[in-house]
Structure formats: C-alpha cells, structure tokens
C-alpha positions in Angstrom: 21.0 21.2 -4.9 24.4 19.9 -5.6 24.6 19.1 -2.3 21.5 16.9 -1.7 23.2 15.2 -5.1 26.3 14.1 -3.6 24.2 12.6 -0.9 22.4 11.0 -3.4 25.3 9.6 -5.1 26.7 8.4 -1.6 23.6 6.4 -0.6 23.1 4.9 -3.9 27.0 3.4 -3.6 26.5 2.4 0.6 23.0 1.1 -0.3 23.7 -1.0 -3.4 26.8 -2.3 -0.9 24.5 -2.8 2.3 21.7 -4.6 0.1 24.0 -7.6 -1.4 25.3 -7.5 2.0 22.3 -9.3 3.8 21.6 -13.0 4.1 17.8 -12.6 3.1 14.3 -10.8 3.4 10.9 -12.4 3.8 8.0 -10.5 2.7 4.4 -11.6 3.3 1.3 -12.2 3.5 0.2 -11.1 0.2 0.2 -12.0 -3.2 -1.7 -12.0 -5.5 -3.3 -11.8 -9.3 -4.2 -8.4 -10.7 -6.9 -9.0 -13.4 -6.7 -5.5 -15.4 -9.9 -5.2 -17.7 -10.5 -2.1 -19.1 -14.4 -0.9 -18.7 -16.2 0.9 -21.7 -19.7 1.6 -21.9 -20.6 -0.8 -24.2 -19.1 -3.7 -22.5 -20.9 -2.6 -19.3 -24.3 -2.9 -20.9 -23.5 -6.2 -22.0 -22.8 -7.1 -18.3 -26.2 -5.7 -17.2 -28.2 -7.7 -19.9 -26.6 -11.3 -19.0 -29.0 -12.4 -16.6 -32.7 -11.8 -16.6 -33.5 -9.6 -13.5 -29.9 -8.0 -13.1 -30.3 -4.7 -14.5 -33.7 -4.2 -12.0 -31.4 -5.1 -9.0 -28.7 -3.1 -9.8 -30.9 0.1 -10.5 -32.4 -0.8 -6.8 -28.5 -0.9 -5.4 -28.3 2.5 -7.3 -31.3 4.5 -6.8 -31.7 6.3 -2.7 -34.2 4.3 -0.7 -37.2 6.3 0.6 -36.3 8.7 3.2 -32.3 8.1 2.6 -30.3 10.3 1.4 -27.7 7.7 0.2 -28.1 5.0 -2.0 -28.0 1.0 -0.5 -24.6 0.8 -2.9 -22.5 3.4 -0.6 -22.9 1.4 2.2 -21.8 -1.7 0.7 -18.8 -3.7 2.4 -18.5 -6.9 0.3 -19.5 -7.6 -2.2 -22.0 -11.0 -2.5 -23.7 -11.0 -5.7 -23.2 -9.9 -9.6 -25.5 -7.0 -9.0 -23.6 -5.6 -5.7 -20.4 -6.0 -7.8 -22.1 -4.0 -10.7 -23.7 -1.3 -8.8 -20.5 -0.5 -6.9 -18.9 -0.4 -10.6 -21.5 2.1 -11.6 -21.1 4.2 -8.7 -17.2 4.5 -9.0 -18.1 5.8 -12.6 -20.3 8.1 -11.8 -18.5 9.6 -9.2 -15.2 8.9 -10.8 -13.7 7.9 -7.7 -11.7 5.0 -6.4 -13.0 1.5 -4.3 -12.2 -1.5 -3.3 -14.5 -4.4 -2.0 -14.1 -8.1 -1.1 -15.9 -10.4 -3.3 -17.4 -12.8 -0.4 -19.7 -15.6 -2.8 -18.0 -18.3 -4.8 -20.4 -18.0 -7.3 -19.8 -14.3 -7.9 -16.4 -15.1 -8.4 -17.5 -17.6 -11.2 -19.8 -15.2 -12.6 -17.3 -12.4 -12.9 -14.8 -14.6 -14.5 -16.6 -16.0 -16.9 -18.9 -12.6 -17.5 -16.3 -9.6 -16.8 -12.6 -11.6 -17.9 -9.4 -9.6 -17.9 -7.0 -8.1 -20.3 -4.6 -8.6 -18.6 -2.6 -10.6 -15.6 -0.6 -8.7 -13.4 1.5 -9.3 -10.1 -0.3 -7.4 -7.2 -0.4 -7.9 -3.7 2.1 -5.7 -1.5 4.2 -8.8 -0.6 4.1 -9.9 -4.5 5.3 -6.3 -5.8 7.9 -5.9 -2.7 9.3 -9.6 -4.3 9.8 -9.0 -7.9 11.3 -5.2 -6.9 13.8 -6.6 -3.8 14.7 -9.8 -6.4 16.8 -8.2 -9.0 19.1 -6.1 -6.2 21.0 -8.7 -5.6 19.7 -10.1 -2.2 21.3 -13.7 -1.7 17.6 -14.9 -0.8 14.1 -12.9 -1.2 11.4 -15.4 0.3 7.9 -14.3 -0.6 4.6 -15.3 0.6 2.2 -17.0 -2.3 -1.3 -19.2 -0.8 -2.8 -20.5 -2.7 0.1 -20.5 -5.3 -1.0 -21.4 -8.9 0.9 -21.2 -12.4 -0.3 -18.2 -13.2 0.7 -16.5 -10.2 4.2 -18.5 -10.0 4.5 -16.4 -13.8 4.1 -13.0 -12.7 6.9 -13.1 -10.5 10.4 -12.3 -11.7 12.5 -15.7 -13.3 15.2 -15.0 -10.2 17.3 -17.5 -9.1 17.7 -15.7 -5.7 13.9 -15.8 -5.4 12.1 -18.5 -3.5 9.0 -20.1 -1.9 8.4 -22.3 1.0 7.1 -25.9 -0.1 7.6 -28.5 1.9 10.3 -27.1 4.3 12.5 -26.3 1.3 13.4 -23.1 -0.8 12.2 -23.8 -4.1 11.6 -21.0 -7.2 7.6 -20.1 -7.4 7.8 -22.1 -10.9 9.1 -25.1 -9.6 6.8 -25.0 -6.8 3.3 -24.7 -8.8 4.7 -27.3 -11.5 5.1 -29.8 -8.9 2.4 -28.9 -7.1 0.2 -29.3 -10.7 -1.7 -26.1 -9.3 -2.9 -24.4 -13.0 -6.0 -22.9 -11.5 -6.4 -19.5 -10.9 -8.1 -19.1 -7.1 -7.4 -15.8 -6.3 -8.4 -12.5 -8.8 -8.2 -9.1 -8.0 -10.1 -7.4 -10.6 -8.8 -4.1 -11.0 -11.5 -2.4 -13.8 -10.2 0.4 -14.9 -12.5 3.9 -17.0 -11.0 6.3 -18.4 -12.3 10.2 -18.3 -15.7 10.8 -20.1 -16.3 7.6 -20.4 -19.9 7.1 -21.6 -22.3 4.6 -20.2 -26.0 3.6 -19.6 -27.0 4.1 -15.9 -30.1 1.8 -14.7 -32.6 3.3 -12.4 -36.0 2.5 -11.3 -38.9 4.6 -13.1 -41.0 7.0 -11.3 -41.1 10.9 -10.6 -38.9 10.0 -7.7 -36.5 8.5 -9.5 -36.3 10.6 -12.7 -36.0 13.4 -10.2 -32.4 12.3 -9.5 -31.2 12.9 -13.2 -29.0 15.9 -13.5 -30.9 18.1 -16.2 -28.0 18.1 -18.7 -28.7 13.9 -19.0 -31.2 12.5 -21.4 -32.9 10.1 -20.0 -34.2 7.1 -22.5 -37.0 4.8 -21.3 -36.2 1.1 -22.1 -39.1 -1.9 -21.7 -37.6 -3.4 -19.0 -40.3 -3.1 -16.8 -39.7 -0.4 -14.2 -36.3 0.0 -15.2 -34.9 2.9 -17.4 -31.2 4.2 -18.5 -29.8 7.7 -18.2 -26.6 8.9 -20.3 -24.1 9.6 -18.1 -20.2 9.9 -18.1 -17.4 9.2 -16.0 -16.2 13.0 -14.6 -12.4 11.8 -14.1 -10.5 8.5 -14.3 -10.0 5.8 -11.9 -10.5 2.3 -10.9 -12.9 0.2 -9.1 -10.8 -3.2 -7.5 -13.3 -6.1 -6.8 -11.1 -8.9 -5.3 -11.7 -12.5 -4.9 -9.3 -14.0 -2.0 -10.7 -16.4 0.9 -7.7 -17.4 2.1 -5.6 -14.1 2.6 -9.1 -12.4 3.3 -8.8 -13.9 6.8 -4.9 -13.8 6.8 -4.8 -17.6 7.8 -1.1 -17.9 7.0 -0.2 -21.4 5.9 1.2 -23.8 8.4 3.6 -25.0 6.3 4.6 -21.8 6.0 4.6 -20.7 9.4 6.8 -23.4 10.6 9.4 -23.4 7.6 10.1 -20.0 8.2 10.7 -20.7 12.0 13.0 -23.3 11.2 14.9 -21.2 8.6 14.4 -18.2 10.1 18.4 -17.9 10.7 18.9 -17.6 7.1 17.1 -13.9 7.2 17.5 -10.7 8.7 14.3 -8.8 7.6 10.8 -9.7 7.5 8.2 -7.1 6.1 4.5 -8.0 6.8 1.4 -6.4 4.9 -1.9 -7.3 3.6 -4.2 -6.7 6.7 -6.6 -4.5 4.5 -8.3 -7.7 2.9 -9.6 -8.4 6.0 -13.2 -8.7 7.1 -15.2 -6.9 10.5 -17.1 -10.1 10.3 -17.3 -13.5 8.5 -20.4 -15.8 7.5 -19.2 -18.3 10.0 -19.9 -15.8 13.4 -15.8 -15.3 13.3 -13.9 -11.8 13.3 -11.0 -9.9 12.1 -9.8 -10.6 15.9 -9.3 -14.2 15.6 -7.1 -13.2 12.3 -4.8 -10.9 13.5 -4.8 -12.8 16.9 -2.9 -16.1 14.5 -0.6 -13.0 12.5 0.7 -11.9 16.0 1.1 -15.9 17.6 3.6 -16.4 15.0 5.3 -12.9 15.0 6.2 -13.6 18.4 7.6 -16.8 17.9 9.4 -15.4 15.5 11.2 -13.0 17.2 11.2 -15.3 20.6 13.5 -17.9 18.4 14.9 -15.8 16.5 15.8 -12.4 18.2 17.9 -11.2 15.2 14.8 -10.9 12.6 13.8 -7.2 11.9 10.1 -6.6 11.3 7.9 -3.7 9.3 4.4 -3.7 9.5 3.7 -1.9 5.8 0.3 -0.2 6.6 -2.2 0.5 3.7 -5.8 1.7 3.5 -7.9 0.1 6.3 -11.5 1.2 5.7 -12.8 -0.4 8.7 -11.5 1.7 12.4 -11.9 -1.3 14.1 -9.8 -3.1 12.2 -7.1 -0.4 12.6 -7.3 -0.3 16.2 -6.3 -3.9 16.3 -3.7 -3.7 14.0 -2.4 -0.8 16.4 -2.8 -3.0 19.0 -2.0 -6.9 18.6 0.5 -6.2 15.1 2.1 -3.3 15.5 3.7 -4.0 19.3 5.2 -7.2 17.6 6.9 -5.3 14.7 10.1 -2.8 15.3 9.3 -0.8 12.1 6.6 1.0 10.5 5.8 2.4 7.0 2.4 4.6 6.2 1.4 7.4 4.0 0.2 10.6 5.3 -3.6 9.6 4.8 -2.7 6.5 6.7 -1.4 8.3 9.7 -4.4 10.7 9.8 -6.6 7.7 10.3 -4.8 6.4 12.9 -4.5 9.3 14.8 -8.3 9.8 14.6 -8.4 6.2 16.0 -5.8 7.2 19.2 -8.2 10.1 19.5 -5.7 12.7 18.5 -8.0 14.2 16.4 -6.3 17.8 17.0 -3.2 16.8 15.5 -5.2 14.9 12.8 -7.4 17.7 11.9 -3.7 19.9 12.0 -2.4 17.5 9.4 -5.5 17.7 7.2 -6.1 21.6 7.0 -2.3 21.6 6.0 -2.7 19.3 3.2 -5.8 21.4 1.9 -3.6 24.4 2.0 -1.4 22.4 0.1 -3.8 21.5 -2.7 -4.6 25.0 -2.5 -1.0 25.9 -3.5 -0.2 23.9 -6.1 -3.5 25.1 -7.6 -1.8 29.0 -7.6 1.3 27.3 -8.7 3.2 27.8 -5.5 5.1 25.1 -3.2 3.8 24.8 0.1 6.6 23.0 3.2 5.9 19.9 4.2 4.1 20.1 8.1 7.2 19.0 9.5 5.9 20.7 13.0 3.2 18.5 12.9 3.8 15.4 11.2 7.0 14.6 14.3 4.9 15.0 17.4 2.2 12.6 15.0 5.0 10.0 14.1 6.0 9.9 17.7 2.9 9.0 19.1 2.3 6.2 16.8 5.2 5.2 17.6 4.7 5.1 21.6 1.6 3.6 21.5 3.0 0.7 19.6 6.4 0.7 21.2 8.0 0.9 17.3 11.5 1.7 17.2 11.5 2.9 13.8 8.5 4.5 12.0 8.5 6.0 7.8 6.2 8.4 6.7 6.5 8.2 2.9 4.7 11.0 0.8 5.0 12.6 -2.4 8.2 15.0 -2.8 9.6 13.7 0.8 10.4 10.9 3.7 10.3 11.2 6.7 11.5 9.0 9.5 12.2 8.6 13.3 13.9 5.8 14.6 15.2 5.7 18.1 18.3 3.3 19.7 17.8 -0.4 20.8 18.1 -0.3 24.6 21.6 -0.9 25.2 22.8 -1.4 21.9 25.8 0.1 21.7 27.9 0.0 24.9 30.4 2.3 25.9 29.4 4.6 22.7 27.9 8.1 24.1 24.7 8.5 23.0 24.9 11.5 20.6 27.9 9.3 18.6 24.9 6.8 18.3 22.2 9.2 17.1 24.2 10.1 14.3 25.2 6.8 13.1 21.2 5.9 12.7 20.5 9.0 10.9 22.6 8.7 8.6 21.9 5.0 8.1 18.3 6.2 7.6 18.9 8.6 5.5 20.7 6.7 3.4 18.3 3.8 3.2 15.2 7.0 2.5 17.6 8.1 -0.6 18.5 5.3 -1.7 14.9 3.6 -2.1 14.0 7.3 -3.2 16.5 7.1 -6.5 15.6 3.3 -7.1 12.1 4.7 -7.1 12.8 7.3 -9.6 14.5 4.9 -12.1 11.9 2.6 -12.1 9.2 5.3 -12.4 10.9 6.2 -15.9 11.7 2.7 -17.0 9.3 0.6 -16.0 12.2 -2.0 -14.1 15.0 -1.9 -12.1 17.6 -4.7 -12.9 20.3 -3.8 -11.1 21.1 -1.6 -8.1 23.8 0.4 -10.0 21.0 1.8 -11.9 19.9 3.9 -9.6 22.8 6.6 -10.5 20.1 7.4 -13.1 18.0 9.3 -10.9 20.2 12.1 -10.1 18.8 13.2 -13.7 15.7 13.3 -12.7 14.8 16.6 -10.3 14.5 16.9 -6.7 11.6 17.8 -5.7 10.5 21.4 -4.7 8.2 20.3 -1.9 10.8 18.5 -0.3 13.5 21.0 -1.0 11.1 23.6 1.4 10.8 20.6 3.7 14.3 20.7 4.5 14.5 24.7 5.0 11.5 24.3 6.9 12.9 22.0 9.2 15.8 24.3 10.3 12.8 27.0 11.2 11.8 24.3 13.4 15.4 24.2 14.9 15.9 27.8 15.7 12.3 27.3 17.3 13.9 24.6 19.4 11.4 22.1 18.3 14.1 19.7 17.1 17.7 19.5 17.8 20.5 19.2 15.8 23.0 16.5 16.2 27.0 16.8 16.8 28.4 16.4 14.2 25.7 16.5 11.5 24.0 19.0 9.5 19.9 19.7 9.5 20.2 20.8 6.0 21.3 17.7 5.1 18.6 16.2 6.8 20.0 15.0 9.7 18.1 15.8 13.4 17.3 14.9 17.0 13.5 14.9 17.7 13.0 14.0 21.8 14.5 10.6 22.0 14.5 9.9 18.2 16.8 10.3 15.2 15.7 11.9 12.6 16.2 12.0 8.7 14.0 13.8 6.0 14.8 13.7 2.5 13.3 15.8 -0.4 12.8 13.3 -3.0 12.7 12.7 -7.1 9.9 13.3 -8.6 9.5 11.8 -12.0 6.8 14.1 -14.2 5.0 11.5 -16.3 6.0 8.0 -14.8 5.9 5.2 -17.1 5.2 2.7 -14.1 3.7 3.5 -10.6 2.7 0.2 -9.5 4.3 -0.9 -6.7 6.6 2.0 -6.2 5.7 2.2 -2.8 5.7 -1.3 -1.9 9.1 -0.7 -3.4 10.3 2.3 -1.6 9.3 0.8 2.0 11.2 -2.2 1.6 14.1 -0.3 0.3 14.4 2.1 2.9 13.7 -0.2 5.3 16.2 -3.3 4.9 19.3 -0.8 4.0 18.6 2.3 6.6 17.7 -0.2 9.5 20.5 -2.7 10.6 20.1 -5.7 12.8 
C-alpha cells in the first residue's frame, strides 16, 4: 500500500507539471443544459390530467398490445409526443431503471417546458463537463464546443479566464460570446427527472379483464371515470432517472462551420482534441437522412485536422450507444481518425458483440456476474485482466488506435503502443517503459483528481489532488495488480526492463501496459462528470505529442 502511495504522490507532482505544460485542449461536440426536476407522484398526475385525452394514450403506450408480450413503450426510440415522453417516464418508474430518449417534435419540447419545468440548471454534455473540470488545472487555453450557445448555457460553465469559445474566428469567454451574440433563449434541454425509491404514483391503464390481469395482486387498483382508463398504486422498486433530451442540432452532430474552420486555422495553438457526443444520434431522421451522413461530416473534418495539423492528439470518449448500427460506424468512420480511446467495460462488451467476438464478450460478462456475486458475500473478486487485454487489443486493431483506456470502478486499464518511428536510435524496450510510465502516471493522476472531487464537489487547483491519498485504494484494484503478475508467470504478459508489474507497469504483444488500482470514495458528494473528468485527465497528461 505505501508503495502504490508514493506513486500516487509522484504522478500527482509530474501531472500537475505536465498539465500547465500544454499549449491547449479542445473538447467537443457536446454541450449542453441539464434540466434536473425531481418527479413525485403527485406532480406526475398533474402531468397526465393537462390535456384532455393524454392519460388514454399514455395507458395505450403502457398496457401490452394483443398477442405481445411487451408493451408499445419498450420499443420506443424517440420520443415525439407528450404521451411517448410520459409513458417512457412511467415505465422507468415502474421498473426503476434508467433511459434515455431523444425528444424529436418541437412542440413536445414546448409542452415539456412549459408542463414538466426544472429545478434546476446544470452543465451536461461530455464536452461541457470535460470544460469546467480541465479549466481550473491550469491549462493556458481549454476550447470547448457550445451550438447553439445561449446565456444560460454560457452560465454553467466555469468564470475561467483560460476558458474559451470560437465566435467569429476568435477566442472569446462563453459569457462574452452569448452577450454579444444577444442569445437568452434556452434551445437545448436535457431533462434529467429524477424518483427516488418507493416513490408512489398512479399508473394509467386501459380497463378490461385483460388489462386488470396485469396488476400485481399486492396493488389496489382504483377505477376513475375516465372512460376506459383506470389507475393502479404502484411504487418505484429503486431509484433512478429517466433523461428526455431536446437537441436538433448536436442530435445529428452537424458541427458548426464556423467552428470547423476556426479550429483549423488555430489548430497550432492545441495539442489535444477529445471528441464525444455520438450517442444523441439518430438511425434515421424525418427528412429520409441517416446517422451515416453525420458521422460521415465528424470524420471530413477530423482528417483535416490531422492532415494540417499532424501534431493534434485525438480521443474518441465512447458512451452508451443503444443503437449497433450506430456503433459499428463509429468503429468504423471515427475511431480510424482518432489515436486514443476511452470506454467503460459495458462499452467494450458492446463493441465486441458488434466485431463478433462474442466469446470474449460473453467471457467478460460471466466475470462481472461473478463479480456482483462476490461483493454480495462480501468478498473481492480480480479484475479479468486475462480477458479484458486480448479485448482492448482488438479494439484497438480494428481501429488502428494507438492508445486505448478502459476505465472501471476500483481500476484503469490501458494499452498504448509506440508511433512508428518515433524515437530513433532508442531500443525499443527503453521506449516501452517511458510510455508506461507516462500512462501510468496520467491513470493516477486523473484517478486522485477524481477522488478529490468526488468528496468535494470541485477541484480548483491541481495541487489538490494530494488529498486523495487519504482516501483508500481500492481492494478490487489492489487484486488487479496481484492478478496481473499470475498472468506474468503464465507468460500471458511480459514484464519490461527495468520496471516492475507490481507497480503496474507491463508489456502485452506490441503494447505498453499500465493498470492502476484506484480511490474509491464511499459516499461521493459529486459523481457527475467524473468520468468525463478522468478520461481527459488521463489522456492529455499520460499521452504526449
């Protein structure tokens, strides 16, 4: 343990030196308004009485079609109408799990606005979170992607002076840019509605033995005369949130000219560019268009990016893409543009279902039930190092990456091989060690900045990272790290001269190799973000130009 300290406390001192060391970091396309509203049932009912016929169509949404198992609500991709936004809501509860859909009608939008509210504004959006965390490190320039940028977006971003946006070929604070601009409008909401555990609430469905058959026999159910409609009592089983999100312009990623060719003529002013936000896209569009033409314009101007400017590092920053389609063309026209990679282990499973790996995949997700199984019975289960490197490298083949980051709870994991004939006349095993070193330090140092924000809500300084070597190192990642040096007395993975697999530190096929057992804070005061956070972290210090 004191020994994965004093690595700690070295890659918080090379990273908070590395980080005001840059020139500057671009993150797009993605930012956003987070409308929080918190959902009771009460509130919900007053939703369903607002317009005369809503309640009947939402019950139809709900209620299992004849000879269907599943109700016309779980098949729902956007969402086009107050009922489809409602029903989806209802369904979330009931199940207490977790969705997201795109709000496709302009009048929905309205609707929910002026219907549903917020609490609340928040900054969301990967590139929006990634800003306001890289910002107060002291970066001399965080650019940040914000279409269609109004006042109350140009708020939730940190008051930085080293944070810009493009307008009009020049970098300019997201304040000065909407006050000039006189854009006070909101035009893009992500509603995130949020119930809590046993929430109660008054679920429509349509009358009939059919339907009353569907009622669990602990729930009263209470006619109403609403016509065929009637309510059952029902609560939410577990916490969560349902994310209904209103954005037509990042929806189809059409990345603003102005944009595009400001950052291609100040492009020498950066040396990292991190690019998310591909999961608000679409299959399909109302005007016969597709998610193709979309990333087709994203990958046109990543590589004329890196055609004028060769120096620019880019990470594609993957995050839950419903849609397999849509993940095999990011695989395929984003990812071959891009030298880095960041993903979760859910989001690696899903791509290697799409490569057809599925025997790896199905490896990876029998481990992480036997996981959940352990932690259940109290014990600590090691990460599936054997399988989660011959998954990373495939990824990282079919996409030609050089570097690719598997971030999950209690550990990192990366793989990041040498640029062809970058470092003449040094032997490549000198070479190997140099980048895994540099990668671990980047994984540990985004891994204590994550920490200190976790318990303090902000980071305002890199120094403060030295806080997290209070907070303790995760167990899962400790057996991680044993685990791995099984795996080298297997002769699975090599070690490298001159550097120590427990510390990390490894050879895997052509690769180098760091994994790093984590912080894990117990009861966070903030989560959001802290893996848009830890991404760009590990990314801009532990991968160099």
């Amino acid at each position: 343990m004191a020994e994965w300290d004093r690595l700690y406390d070295e890659a918080i001192a090379a990273g908070s030196g590395r980080i005001r060391s840059l020139p500057g970091v671009v993150v797009g396309f993605h930012s956003t308004i987070d409308g929080l509203k918190r959902v009771t049932g009460e509130e919900l009912r007053r939703w369903l009485d607002s317009e005369p016929g809503l309640t009947a169509e939402v019950a139809r949404l709900l209620d299992p079609e004849a000879g269907h198992r599943e109700a016309p609500v779980v098949s729902l991709k956007e969402i086009r109408t107050p009922a489809e936004l409602l029903a989806a809501l209802l369904d979330c509860m009931a199940r207490g799990k977790a969705r997201q859909l795109m709000i496709r009608n302009e009048g929905t939008f309205e609707w929910a606005l002026r219907r549903i509210g917020y609490d609340r504004l928040r900054m969301g959006g990967t590139s929006g979170n990634m800003a306001n965390a890289l910002a107060p490190l002291g970066l001399e320039r965080v650019l940040v992607y914000a279409h269609p940028l109004s006042m109350q977006l140009a708020n939730l971003f940190v008051d930085r002076p080293n944070l810009f946006v493009l307008d009009r070929g020049r970098l300019v604070s997201p304040r000065q840019a909407a006050a000039e601009n006189g854009k006070t409008t909101i035009r893009a909401l992500h509603w995130v509605l949020e119930f809590g555990r046993e929430e109660g609430f008054l679920r429509p469905t349509l009358s009939g033995a059919e339907g009353l058959a569907q009622s669990p026999p602990d729930q009263e159910v209470e006619p109403m005369p609403l016509g065929r409609v009637r309510w059952e009592k029902s609560a939410t089983p577990r916490a969560n949130r349902f994310i209904a999100a209103w954005n037509p312009e990042n929806n189809r990623l059409r990345v603003n000219q102005e944009f595009a060719a400001g950052l291609l003529e100040l492009g020498e002013l950066f040396s990292h560019f991190i690019v998310s936000g591909f999961h608000l896209l679409s299959e399909t569009y109302p005007d016969g268009t597709t998610y193709e033409e979309c990333l087709a314009g994203v990958a046109s101007l990543l590589c004329q990016l890196r055609a004028r400017h060769p120096h620019l590092l880019l990470h594609y920053e993957f995050a839950s893409i419903a849609s397999p389609a849509i993940r095999r063309g990011v695989v395929e026209e984003i990812l071959p543009r891009v030298d880095s990679l960041g993903l979760n282990e859910v989001e690696l499973v899903a791509i290697l279902h799409d490569l057809g790996e599925d025997e790896l995949a199905q490896g990876l997700e029998a481990a992480d039930a036997e996981a959940g199984k352990a932690a259940a019975a109290g014990q600590v289960a090691a990460p599936p190092v054997e399988l989660l490197l011959p998954a990373l490298a495939r990824v990282a083949e079919v996409a030609g990456l050089r570097r690719i980051h598997l971030h999950n709870l209690g550990y990192y994991l990366a793989l990041v091989r040498p640029k062809a004939q970058e470092r003449p006349g040094t032997g490549k095993a000198a070479e190997l060690l140099e980048i895994a070193r540099q990668t671990r330090e980047g994984l540990l140092f985004a891994a204590a900045l994550a920490a200190v924000r976790a318990t303090r809500g902000e980071v305002k300084d890199p120094g403060e990272a030295t806080a997290a070597l209070e907070v303790p190192i995760s167990p899962v990642g400790l057996h991680g790290v044993n685990h791995l040096t099984d795996l080298v007395d297997a002769g699975l993975v090599e070690t490298l001269a001159g550097g120590d697999v427990g510390e990390g530190l490894f050879s895997y096929h052509e690769f180098a190799g760091a994994f790093v057992p984590t912080r894990v804070v117990a009861e966070p005061l903030f989560t959001v973000g802290l893996g848009d956070l830890i991404s760009a972290v590990a990314f801009i210090t532990g991968m160099a130009g």
